[in-house]
Every structure is written in C-alpha cells, then in structure tokens.
LOSEVEX-98965 format. One record per residue (C-alpha): residue in three letters; y, x, z. Coordinates in steps of 0.1 Angstrom, whole numbers, padded with zeros to 4 digits, always signed. Layout:
<nodes>
ALAYXZ
...
</nodes>
This chain:
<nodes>
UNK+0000+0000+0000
UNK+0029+0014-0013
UNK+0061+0020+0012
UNK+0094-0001+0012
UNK+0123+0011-0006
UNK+0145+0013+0023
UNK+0115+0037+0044
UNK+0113+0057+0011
UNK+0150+0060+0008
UNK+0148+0074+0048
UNK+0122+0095+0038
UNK+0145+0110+0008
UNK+0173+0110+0035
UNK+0155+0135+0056
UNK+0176+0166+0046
UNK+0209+0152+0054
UNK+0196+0138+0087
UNK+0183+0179+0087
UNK+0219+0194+0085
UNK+0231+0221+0109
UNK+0255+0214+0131
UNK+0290+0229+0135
UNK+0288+0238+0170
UNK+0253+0264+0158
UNK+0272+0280+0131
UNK+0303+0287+0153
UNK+0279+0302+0178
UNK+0259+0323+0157
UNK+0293+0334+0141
UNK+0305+0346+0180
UNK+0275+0366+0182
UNK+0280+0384+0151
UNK+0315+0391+0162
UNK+0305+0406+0198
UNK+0282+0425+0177
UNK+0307+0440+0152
UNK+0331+0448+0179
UNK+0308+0460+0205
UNK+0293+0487+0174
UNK+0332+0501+0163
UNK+0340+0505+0198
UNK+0308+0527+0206
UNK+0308+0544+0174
UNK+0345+0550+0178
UNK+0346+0558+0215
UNK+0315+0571+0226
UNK+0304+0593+0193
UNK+0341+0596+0181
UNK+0332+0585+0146
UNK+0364+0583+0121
UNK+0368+0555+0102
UNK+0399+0530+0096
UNK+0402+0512+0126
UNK+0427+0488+0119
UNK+0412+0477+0090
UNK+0378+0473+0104
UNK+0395+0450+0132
UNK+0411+0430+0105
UNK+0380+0420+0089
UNK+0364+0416+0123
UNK+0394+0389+0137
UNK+0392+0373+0102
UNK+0360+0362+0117
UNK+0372+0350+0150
UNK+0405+0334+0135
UNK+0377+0316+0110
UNK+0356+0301+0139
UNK+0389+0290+0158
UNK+0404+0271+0130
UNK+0369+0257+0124
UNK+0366+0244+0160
UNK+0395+0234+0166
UNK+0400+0211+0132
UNK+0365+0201+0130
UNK+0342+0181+0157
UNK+0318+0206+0173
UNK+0292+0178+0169
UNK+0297+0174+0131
UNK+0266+0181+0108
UNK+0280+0205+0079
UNK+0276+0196+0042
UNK+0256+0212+0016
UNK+0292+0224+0006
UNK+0306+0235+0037
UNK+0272+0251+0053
UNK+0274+0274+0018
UNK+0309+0281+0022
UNK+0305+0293+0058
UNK+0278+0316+0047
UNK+0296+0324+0017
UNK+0326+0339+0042
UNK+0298+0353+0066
UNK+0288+0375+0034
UNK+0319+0382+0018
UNK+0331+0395+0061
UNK+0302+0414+0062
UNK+0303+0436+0029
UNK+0340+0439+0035
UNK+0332+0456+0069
UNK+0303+0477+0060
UNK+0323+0489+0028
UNK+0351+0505+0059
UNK+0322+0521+0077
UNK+0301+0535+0049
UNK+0284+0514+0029
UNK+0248+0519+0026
UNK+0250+0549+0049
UNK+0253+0521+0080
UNK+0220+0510+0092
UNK+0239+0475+0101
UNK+0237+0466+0065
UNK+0202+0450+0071
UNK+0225+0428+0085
UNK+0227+0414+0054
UNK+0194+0397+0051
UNK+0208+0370+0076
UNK+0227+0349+0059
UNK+0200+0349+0033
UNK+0173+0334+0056
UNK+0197+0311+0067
UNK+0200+0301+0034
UNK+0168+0298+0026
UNK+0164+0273+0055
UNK+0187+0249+0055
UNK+0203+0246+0018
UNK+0190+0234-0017
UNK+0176+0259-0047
UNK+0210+0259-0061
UNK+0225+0271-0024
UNK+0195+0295-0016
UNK+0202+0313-0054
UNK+0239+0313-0049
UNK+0237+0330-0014
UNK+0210+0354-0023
UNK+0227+0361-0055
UNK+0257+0375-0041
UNK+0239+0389-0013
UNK+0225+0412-0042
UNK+0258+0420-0056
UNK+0271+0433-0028
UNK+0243+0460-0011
UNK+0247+0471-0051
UNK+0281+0473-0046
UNK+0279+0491-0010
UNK+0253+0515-0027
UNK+0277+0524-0053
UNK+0314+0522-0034
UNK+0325+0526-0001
UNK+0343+0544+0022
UNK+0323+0576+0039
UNK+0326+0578+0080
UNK+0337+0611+0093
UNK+0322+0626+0125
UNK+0347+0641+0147
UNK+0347+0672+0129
UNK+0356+0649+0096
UNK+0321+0657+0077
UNK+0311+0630+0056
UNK+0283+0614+0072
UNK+0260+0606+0042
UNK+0224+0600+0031
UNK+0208+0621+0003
UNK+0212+0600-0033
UNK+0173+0589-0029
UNK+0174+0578+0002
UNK+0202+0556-0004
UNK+0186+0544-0036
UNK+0153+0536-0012
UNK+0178+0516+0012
UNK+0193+0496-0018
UNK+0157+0489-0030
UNK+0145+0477+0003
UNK+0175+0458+0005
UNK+0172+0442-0028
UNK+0134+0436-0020
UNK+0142+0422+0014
UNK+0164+0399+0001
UNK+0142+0381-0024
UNK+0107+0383-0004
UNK+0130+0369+0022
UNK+0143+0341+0010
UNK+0119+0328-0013
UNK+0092+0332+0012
UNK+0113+0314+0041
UNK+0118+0288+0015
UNK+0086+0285+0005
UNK+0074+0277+0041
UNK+0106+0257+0049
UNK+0098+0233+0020
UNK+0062+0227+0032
UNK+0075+0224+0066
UNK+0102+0195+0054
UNK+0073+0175+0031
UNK+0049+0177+0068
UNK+0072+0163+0082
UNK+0085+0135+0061
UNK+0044+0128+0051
UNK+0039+0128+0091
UNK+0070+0100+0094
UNK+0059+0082+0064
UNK+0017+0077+0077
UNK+0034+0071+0110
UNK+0054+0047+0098
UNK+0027+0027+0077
UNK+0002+0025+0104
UNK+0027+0012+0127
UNK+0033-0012+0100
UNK-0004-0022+0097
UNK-0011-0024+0135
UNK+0021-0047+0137
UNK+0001-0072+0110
UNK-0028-0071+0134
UNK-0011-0076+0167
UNK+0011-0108+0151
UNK-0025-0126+0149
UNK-0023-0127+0188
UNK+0012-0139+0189
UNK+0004-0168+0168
UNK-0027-0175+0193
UNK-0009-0175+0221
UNK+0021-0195+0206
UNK-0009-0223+0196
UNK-0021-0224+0233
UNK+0017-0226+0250
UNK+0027-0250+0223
UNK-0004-0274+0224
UNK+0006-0295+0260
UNK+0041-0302+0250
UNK+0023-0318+0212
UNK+0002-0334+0231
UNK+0022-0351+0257
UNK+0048-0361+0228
UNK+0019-0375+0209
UNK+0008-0395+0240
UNK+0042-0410+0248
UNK+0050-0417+0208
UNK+0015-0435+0208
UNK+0026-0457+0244
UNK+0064-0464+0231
UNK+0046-0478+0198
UNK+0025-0499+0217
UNK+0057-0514+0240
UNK+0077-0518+0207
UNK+0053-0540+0191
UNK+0074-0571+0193
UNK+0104-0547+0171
UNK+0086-0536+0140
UNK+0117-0509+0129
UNK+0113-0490+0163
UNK+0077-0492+0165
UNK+0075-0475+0128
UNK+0100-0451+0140
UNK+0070-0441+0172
UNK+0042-0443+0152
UNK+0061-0414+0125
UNK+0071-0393+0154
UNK+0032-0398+0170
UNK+0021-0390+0134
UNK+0044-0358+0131
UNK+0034-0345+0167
UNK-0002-0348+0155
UNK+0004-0327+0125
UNK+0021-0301+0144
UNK-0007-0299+0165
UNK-0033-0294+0131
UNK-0009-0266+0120
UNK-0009-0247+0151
UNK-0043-0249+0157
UNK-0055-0234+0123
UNK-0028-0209+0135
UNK-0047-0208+0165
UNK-0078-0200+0150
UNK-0065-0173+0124
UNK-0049-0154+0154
UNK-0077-0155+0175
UNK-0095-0141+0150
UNK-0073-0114+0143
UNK-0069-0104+0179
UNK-0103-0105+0189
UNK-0124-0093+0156
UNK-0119-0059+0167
UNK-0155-0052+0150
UNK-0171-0061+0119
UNK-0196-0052+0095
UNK-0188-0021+0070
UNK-0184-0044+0039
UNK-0164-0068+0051
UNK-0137-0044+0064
UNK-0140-0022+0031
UNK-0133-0056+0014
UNK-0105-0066+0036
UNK-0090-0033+0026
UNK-0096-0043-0011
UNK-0087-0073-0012
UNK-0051-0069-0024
UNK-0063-0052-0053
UNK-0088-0070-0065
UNK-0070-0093-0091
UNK-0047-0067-0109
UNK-0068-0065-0144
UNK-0093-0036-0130
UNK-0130-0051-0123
UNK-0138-0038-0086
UNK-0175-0036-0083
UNK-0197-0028-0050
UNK-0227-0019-0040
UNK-0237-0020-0005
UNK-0278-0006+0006
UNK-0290+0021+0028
UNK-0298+0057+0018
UNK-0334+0059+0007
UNK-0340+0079+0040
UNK-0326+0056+0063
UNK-0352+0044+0089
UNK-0351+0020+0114
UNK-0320+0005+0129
UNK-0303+0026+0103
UNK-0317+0003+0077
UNK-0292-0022+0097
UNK-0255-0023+0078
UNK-0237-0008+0105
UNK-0210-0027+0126
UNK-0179-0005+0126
UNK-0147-0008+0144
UNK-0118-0029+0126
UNK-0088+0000+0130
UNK-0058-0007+0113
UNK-0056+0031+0098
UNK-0091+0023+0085
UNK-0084-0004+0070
UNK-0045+0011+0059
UNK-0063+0046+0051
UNK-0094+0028+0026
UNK-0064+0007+0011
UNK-0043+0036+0000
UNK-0077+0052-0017
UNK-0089+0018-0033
UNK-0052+0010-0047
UNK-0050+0050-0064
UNK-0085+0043-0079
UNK-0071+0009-0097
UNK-0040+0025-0105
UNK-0057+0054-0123
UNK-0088+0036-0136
UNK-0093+0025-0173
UNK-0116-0008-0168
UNK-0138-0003-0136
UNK-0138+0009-0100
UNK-0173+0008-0079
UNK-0171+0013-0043
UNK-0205+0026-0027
UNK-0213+0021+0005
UNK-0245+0038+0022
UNK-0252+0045+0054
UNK-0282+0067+0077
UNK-0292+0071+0107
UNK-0265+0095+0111
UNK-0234+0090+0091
UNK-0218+0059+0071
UNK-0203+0068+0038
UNK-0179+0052+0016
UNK-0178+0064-0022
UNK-0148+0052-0046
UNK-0153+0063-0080
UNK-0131+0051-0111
UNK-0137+0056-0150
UNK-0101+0069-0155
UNK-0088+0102-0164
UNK-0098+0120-0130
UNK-0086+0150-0110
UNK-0070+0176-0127
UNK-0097+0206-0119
UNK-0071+0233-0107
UNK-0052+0205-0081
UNK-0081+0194-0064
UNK-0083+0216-0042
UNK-0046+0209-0033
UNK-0050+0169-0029
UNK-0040+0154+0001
UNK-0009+0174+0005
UNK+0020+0155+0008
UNK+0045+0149-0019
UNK+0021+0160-0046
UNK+0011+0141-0076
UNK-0025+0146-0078
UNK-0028+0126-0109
UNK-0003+0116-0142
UNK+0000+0085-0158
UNK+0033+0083-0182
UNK+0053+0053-0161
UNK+0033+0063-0130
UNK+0065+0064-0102
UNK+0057+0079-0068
UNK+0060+0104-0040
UNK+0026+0111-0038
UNK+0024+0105-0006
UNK-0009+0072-0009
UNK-0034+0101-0008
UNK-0018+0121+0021
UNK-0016+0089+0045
UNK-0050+0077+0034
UNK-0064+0112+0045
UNK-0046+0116+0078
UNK-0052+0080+0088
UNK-0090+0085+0083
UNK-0095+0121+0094
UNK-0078+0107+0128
UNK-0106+0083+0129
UNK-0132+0107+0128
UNK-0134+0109+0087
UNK-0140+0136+0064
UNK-0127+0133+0027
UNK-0142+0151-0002
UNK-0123+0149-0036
UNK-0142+0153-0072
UNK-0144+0144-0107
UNK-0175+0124-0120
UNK-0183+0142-0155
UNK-0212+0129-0172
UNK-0229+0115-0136
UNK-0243+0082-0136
UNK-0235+0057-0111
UNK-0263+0041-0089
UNK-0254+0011-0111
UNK-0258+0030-0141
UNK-0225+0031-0154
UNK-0209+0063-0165
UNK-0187+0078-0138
UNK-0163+0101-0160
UNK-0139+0092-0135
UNK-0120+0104-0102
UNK-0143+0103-0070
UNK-0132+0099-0035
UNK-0157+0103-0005
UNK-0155+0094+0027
UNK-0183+0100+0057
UNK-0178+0092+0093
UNK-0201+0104+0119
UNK-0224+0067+0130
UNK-0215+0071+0164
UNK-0181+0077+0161
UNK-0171+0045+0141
UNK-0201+0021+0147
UNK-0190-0006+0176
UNK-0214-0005+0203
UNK-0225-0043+0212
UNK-0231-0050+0248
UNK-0267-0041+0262
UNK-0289-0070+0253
UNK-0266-0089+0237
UNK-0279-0101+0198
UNK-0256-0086+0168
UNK-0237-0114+0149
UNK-0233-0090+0124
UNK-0271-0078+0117
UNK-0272-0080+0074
UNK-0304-0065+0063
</nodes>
C-alpha cells in the first residue's frame, strides 16, 4: 500500500527539517578562532617566529566580527539555508587560505585544516554545495602550494620544506579532500535514506495497527450505544400505543420506534465486524495472506494460489498452521503482493507450504523480474529494484515489506524464476519473493486442550 502524498511530501521534506542551526556554526566558528589566535601567539611569543602580525590578526577578527554580525542580526535558533550554510563555509575557506597564505602556505601544518569545511560540506549540503566547497577547497591548497608568504625564524631564515615534500603535502591534500568528501557523502546519503525508510515503515505500520484497533472502537461504541436504542424503541413502541385514538402522532411513534430499530441493526453489524477485528488476533495462513491480497485482487492481474504441505511434512505439520494476525504481516505481505501485480505481465501465484519446522510464503510473477546485478541490493530503501516506463515511486514498498516482516521473525530471499516451472505448471520467468518464518515463532499457540477452529486439512 502505497503512502499518502502528504507522508511522502514529509519524507521528501527531511533535509530541510535536517538543517544546521545557526547557533552550531557560530560555535564551531569561535573554536576555530581561539584556535588561530591561541597558534600566532605561541608561534610569535614563545618560538619568536616572524611573520605579519597585523595582518594575520585582521584576517583572524574578520572571523570574529563575521560571527557577531551573524548573532546579533540573525536568531541563534534559526536553521541556515542551503544558501546561507554554503556561504558560511564559503567565508570559513576563503579566512582560512587567506591566513595560511600570511604564515606560509603549505609549509604550515594547520593547513590540514582545510579538510573541515569540506566534511562539513559533505554532511549537510546538496551535490551542487559539496562540489562547490570541495572545488575551491582544491583551488586554494594549489594556490598555497604555489604562493605564499615564507615565516622567518628569529634569525629571519625562511622556514621552508624541500619542493617534494611540499608537492607530497599538496597531494595528500588534494587526496584528502576528495576521499573526504565523497566518502562522508556517500555514508551521509545512506544514513538520510535509513532514516527517512525507518519513518516511512514506522509510519505505515502505525497506520495499519490504527485500522485494526478502530474494529474495537466500533465494538464498544455498539455495546454503550445499544440501551439508550433500546429504551427509545420501547418508549416509541408505548407512546404509539397511547396515541392510538390520534392517528398523525401515532405514525409520528411508530417512524421514530422504526428508526430506533434500524439504528440498533446498524450498530450491531458494527458490532459484530469490530468484534471480529479486535479479537481475531489468530487465523489460519491463507486467510491472512488473502486479507493482505485482497486489495489487489481485481486490478487486471489473475492472482492464483496454491495452499498444501511440503511433501515432508508429517503429522501436525500436515495441519495448515494457525498464525498470528500482526498488522506488519499483514502490511509487510501487502507491499510484496502489490509490487508483484504491478510488475507482472498476466499472472501472479502465491505458494504457500509449510513443515514441521517453518511456514513459507512464495510470490512469484511472469513479469520482467529482477535485474541480476540489483538483487543483491533490494530492500534498501529509496532504490528502484525494478523499471517500468510510467512506474512513479520511492522505492520504498520493498524496504517496508522487508523490515515489517524481518521484525516478525521473517527471512526474505529475492530471485528471478528463468525457465523454472511453477508447482502449477506455469512458466515462472518472473520476479520471485520468498518469505520463511520459523513455525514456532508465528504459529498461535491454542489453549491446552482446547479444539482448533481453524484445523484445514
């Protein structure tokens, strides 16, 4: 079952609901400034180092006089912008080279400072962000390797590396830089789609255990409503009789008797539908694989099953197995029935076996299957595992379906049919989806020596 437009919407939401806020950047920014002050005044006071002071605390108050403007015209609560985050970082680069250009380029071990504002980056801004961050962030150690100003020890020697082992600095750099961000990237991406998959199968199962909890609503509102329809209906039924010498007003009973009475009917069905809802917690494998079918089974695809023990079943195995009715069951086999239809060309077949030890579910479709290299890959979320032209998704179905049922015990194996027969005889050709549960972890467990309603040989 596919999610609402206004959950998907949230879900697509989740980066600007991500954003950093002011108040971190202006902190991180204070850091870097106690840093940079607290390394010229050593270097200047305690190893008398030359360089130009007054410019170096220019660029370092440029800093400071950027993070007061920005708290003091901005709310420290505020979430930056895609714009504003990559203009702070922008300036945090721009500071940086400015200041390691006054204190020797490449010859100052702080530039490895300059792989910061790259993982930053890489964390919390689009591709178009990371790449404009990293881009400069190239420019400028190639810059710094090139031009800058020497520092002079207090004998005024240029301090300086040999040409190669500045050229091996620039080359770390420049490697840092890109293994940096695009790995950081790379495992911030996956850690965003986790995330949003985890909120969207959280957000259907609530959904689905909200459908099975209204059932006992509408009981109980059947059993409170029930005496009040009933004592109406009694007094309509009295006031008719009395009236029966003023034929308008004794019409007038009798309707309002007759409507009381039908309210009454209508709750009760009510009654009946949530009572089943609330206390079916068990049923027999078929019927809850064809519950979670059912809304599929009349959108042009013939859905076909086949129900019987494994050949090595024995004994009570040979018994279809009462399971427990969960709602991510029922959600998880809903989400895999609906991609087979979706996908299939004419016909899906659902399997269902069972033995003494394990109850399987098999749902295989003749469409164009798995592509071989993804399958390995399916289940993660935000990936299309198949492609149909007109096909809209997030390719998120397959990654609730599997965390719903894994969390009931479930283990999913994904495959393609090739030339493999059905046990019906048809061709496969198809995608196939199988799902085993250990017996004693989804079979209910009837009271001792009660008779099971549900025994189907």
């Amino acid at each position: 079952m596919p999610l609402p437009d206004t959950e998907l919407a949230m879900l697509r939401d989740q980066g600007r609901r991500n954003r950093v806020r002011l108040k971190t950047q202006i902190l991180l920014r204070w850091i870097a400034v106690a840093g940079q002050t607290g390394a010229a005044l050593v270097a200047a006071l305690v190893y008398g180092l030359v360089f130009p002071t007054g410019l170096v605390a220019i660029t370092i108050g440029a800093a400071g006089i950027a993070n007061l403007l920005a708290a003091f015209l901005l709310p420290a609560t505020r979430r930056l912008s895609e714009g504003e985050s990559t203009a702070m970082l922008v300036f945090d680069i721009v500071q940086l080279s400015v200041l390691l250009w006054l204190t020797g380029g490449l010859d100052n071990p702080f530039a490895l400072l300059m792989l910061a504002p790259v993982t930053i980056s890489a964390t919390m801004l689009r591709l178009p962000g990371v790449l404009l961050i990293g881009g400069l962030a190239l420019v400028s150690v190639t810059v710094l390797w090139l031009w800058s100003l020497p520092i002079l020890s207090p004998q005024m020697t240029a301090l300086s590396s040999p040409e190669l082992l500045r050229f091996g600095f620039w080359l770390a750099l420049a490697t840092g830089i890109t293994f940096i961000g695009l790995y950081v990237r790379r495992v911030t991406l996956e850690r965003q789609a986790m995330g949003d998959a985890l909120a969207a199968t959280q957000l259907a199962l609530a959904r689905e255990q909200k459908l099975t909890d209204l059932g006992g609503v509408v009981a109980a509102a059947a059993h409170e409503l029930g005496t009040p329809l009933a004592t109406i209906t009694l007094t309509a039924a009295e006031l008719a009789d009395d009236l029966s010498d003023q034929p308008e007003r004794a019409e007038d009973a009798a309707l309002i008797r007759a409507e009381a009475m039908r309210c009454r009917d209508i709750l009760r069905s009510m009654g009946r539908a949530g009572k089943e809802d609330t206390h079916l917690r068990q049923a027999p494998l078929e019927a809850v694989v064809r519950e979670a079918a059912e809304p599929h089974l009349a959108r042009g695809r013939e859905v076909v099953f086949a129900v019987g023990a494994e050949p090595e079943a024995t004994g009570s195995a040979e018994a279809q197995p009462v399971i427990h009715r969960r709602p991510e069951i029922v959600h998880g086999l809903r989400n895999l029935i609906q991609n087979a239809v979706d996908f299939a060309g004419e016909r899906v077949e659902i399997d269902l076996s069972w033995t003494r030890d394990s109850v399987m579910v098999t749902i295989e479709d003749d469409g164009p299957g798995f592509p071989p290299g993804l399958i390995d890959r399916i289940g993660d979320p935000f990936m299309r595992s198949r492609r149909r032209p007109g096909y809209e998704g997030m390719g998120l179905g397959l990654f609730i379906a599997k965390t719903l049922l894994e969390r009931s015990g479930a283990r999913l194996s994904f495959a393609n049919g090739g030339e493999r027969l059905r046990a019906s005889g048809a061709a496969a050709g198809g995608a196939i989806v199988m799902v085993a549960w250990p017996r004693d972890t989804i079979e209910a467990q009837p009271a001792i020596g009660a008779p099971n309603p549900y025994f189907l040989p």
